[in-house]
C-alpha positions, 0 to 999 in steps of 0.5 A, spaced: 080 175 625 086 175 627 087 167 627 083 167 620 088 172 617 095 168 620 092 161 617 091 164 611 098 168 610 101 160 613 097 158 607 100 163 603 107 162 605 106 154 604 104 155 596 111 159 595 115 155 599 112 149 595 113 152 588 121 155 591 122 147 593 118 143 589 123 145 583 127 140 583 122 133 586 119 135 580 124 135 575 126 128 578 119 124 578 119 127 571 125 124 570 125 117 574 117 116 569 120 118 563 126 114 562 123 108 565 117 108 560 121 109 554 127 104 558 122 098 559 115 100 556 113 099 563 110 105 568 113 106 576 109 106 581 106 114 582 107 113 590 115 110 590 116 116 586 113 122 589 115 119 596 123 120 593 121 128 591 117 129 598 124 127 601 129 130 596 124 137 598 128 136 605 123 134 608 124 128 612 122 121 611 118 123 605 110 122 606 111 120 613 112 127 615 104 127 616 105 123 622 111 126 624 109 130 631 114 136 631 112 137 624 104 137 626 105 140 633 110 146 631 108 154 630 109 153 622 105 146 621 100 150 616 106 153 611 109 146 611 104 141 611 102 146 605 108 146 602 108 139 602 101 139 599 103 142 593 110 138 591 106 132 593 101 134 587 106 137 582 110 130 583 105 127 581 102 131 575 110 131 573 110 123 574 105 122 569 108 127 562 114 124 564 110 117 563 106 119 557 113 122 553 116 115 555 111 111 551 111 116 545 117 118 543 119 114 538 125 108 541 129 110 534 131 116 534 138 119 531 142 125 529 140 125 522 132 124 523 132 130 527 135 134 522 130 132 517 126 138 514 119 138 514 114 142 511 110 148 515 103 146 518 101 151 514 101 147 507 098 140 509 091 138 507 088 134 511 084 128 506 080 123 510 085 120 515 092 123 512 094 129 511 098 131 504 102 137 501 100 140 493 107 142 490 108 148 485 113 150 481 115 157 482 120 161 477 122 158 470 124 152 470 132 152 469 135 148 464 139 143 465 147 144 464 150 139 459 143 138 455 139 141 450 135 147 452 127 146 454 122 147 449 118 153 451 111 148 451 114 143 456 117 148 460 110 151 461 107 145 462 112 143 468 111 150 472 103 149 471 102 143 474 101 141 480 103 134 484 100 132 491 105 127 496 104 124 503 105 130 509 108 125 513 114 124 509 121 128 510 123 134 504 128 130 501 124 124 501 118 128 496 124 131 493 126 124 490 119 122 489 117 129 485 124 127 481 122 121 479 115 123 478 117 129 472 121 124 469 116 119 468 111 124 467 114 128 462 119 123 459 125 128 463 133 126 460 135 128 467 131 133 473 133 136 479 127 139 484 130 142 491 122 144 496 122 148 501 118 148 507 112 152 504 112 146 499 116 151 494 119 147 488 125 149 484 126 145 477 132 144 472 131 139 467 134 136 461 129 135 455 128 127 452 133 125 448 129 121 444 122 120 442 117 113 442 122 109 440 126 108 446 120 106 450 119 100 444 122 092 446 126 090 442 123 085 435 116 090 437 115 096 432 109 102 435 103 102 431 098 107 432 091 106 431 085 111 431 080 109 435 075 111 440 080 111 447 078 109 453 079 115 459 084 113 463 089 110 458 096 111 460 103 109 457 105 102 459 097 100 459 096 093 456 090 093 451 087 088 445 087 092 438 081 090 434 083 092 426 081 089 419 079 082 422 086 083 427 087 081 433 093 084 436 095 085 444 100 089 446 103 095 450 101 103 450 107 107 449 103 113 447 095 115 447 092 122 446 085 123 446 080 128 446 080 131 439 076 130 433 079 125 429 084 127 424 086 124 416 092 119 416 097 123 415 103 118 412 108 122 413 106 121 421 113 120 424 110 114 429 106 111 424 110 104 425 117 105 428 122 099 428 124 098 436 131 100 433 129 107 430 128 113 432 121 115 432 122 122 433 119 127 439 112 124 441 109 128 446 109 125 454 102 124 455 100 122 463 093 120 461 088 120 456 080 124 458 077 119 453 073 120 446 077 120 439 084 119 439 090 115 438 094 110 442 100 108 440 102 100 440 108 096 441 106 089 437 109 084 435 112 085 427 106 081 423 101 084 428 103 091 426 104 089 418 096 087 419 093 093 423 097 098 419 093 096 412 087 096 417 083 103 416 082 104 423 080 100 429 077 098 436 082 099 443 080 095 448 084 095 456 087 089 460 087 090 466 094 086 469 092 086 476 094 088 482 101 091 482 105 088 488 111 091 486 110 098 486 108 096 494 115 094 495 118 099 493 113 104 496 115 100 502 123 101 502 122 107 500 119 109 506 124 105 510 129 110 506 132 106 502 132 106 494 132 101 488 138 101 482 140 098 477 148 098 476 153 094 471 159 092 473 165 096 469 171 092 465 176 096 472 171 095 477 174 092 483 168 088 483 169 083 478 172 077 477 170 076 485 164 073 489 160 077 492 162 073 499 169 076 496 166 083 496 161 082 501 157 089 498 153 088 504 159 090 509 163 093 505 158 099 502 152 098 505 148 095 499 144 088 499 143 085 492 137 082 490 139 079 483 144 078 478 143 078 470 149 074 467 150 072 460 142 074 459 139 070 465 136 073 471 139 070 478 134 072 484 137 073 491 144 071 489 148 066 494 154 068 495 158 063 491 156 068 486 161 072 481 160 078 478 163 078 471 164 086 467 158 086 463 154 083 469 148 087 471 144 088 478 139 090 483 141 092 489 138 096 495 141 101 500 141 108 503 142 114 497 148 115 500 151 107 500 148 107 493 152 113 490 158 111 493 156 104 490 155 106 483 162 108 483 165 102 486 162 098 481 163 102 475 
């Protein structure tokens, strides 16, 4: 018994001496694992390793202290070979995190992207295979300073809509697409929107300056057309129009649907509107839901004249394919940079020079991807090109590089 009860406090005594010494073996075997695997993509052996912790644990010659004969012959051989046990076995366990944090740690990692917010846990939803956030506006939608005020049935609208976003995107990021999105939807002058992480938004907007008019080509005149509205038909749908022996192809500049179908009105603003004129405030329309309606159409002037003696008509949808532009612009923005249209200003300090001579790409950090001079578009531009004032451009860069850009080529 006596025997039984001193190997058993020797065992005991091995466990805390390798919990006590086993502290900084292991944070070495966690060390050599990960910066190795996150270095070079490849794993250290396990076995080199551990035999350094064993060794830095101060028991000599690491592993080959199970051979050693004072070790194994002496009165403490059941407390140190235990020992030596429990750091060999937390050596290895610390071995392999530090390999799997190396191999998944993103290799790009910065100051700025750590300080990224993102949303609580609590507000993503998972759909299928990728989560998603449902932002709300919450409080009054503020006006914007510098615009007329809101009208009390837009402000509404706005605080009772909701919009869903990926959750693997950073705040600021769905900050910039929800602004985006309340001005296409809601045909917004301007809107700032800040979200907190509960997916919370605050709104300021600006109301539309302007009507139909500003959405119709120039040379086109918006007519509308009552008639059976498909679901789904949205501003900048392309559609056929079928009216009094007319056949008229054009671009939907506004559609409601949904209601029973109503005199002609002849005092109706948008009735037929000069692309130069102001049709008035026409409502911002997402989609229609289908059945009786109106859709507005942007047509050549004959066309229009013609569909406008027409009593009534039949709209049918084109479909225009698959939108690849949409998919490069998605993609920038997830490699966060932005898209913008600028013009240069008479005193920018961009005219006159070649973009070899301004070098916007290393002097501001922007990369132009076309220019427009004297009405022609020039794609991915060569250096030998000049920017006259007047001259308009497409370029991509960070938000940061563009804001500052806007003020250089202004």
């Amino acid at each position: 018994m006596a025997v039984e009860s001193g190997l058993a406090v020797q065992v005991l005594r091995g466990i805390y001496l390798g919990l006590l010494a086993g502290v900084v073996p292991v944070l070495v075997s966690f060390g050599f694992g990960f910066v190795f695997k996150y270095v070079t993509g490849l794993t250290i052996p396990a076995l080199g390793v551990v035999v350094l912790a064993v060794a830095v644990a101060g028991i000599n010659g690491g592993l080959l202290a199970f051979n050693d004969q004072t070790i194994l012959q002496s009165a403490n051989s059941t407390t140190v070979l235990t020992a030596l046990m429990v750091i060999l076995m937390m050596s290895f366990y610390a071995h392999a995190q530090g390999d799997r944090l190396g191999g998944t740690l993103p290799k790009r990692i910065s100051l700025a992207r750590i300080r990224e917010r993102t949303f609580n846990r609590d507000v993503v939803e998972l759909v299928g295979t990728r989560g998603q956030v449902r932002v709300e506006v919450v409080g009054d939608v503020a006006d914007m300073e510098g615009y007329p005020p809101l009208p009390e049935p837009l402000r509404a609208e706005i605080r009772e809509t909701e919009w869903t976003f990926p959750a693997d995107l950073p705040v600021g990021e769905i900050e910039t697409r929800f602004e985006d999105r309340l001005q296409s939807e809601f045909d917004l002058a301007a809107a700032d929107a800040t979200l907190d992480e509960q997916a919370r938004a605050t709104v300021v907007a600006a109301p539309p300056v302007s009507g139909v008019s500003k959405r119709v080509p120039s040379g086109k005149r918006a007519v509308s057309v009552e008639a059976l509205v498909p679901t789904g038909v949205a501003r900048g749908d392309a559609v056929t129009v079928f009216a009094g022996g007319t056949t008229a192809t054009g671009t939907v500049v506004s559609a409601k649907s949904g209601e029973k179908k109503a005199e002609s009105n002849p005092a109706d603003a948008d009735a037929s509107t000069d692309g130069g004129t102001d049709a008035g405030g026409a409502a911002a329309v997402g989609t229609t839901t289908g059945g009786n309606g109106r859709v507005t159409v942007a047509l050549d002037r004959a066309d229009a004249t013609a569909v406008l003696a027409a009593d009534g008509g039949t709209v049918v949808v084109r479909s225009r394919g698959t939108r690849r532009e949409f998919e490069l612009v998605s993609l920038l923005r997830r490699a966060g940079h932005r898209l913008r249209r600028v013009t240069v200003g008479a005193d920018s300090a961009l005219a006159g020079r070649t973009l070899a001579e301004s070098d916007p790409r290393d002097e501001h950090g922007v990369v132009v991807l076309a220019v427009r001079h004297d009405g022609a578009w020039t794609m991915a531009p060569r250096g030998s090109t000049r920017l006259e004032a007047g001259d308009d451009a497409f370029v991509v860069g960070s938000r940061d590089a563009l804001d500052a850009f806007d003020g250089v080529v202004a």
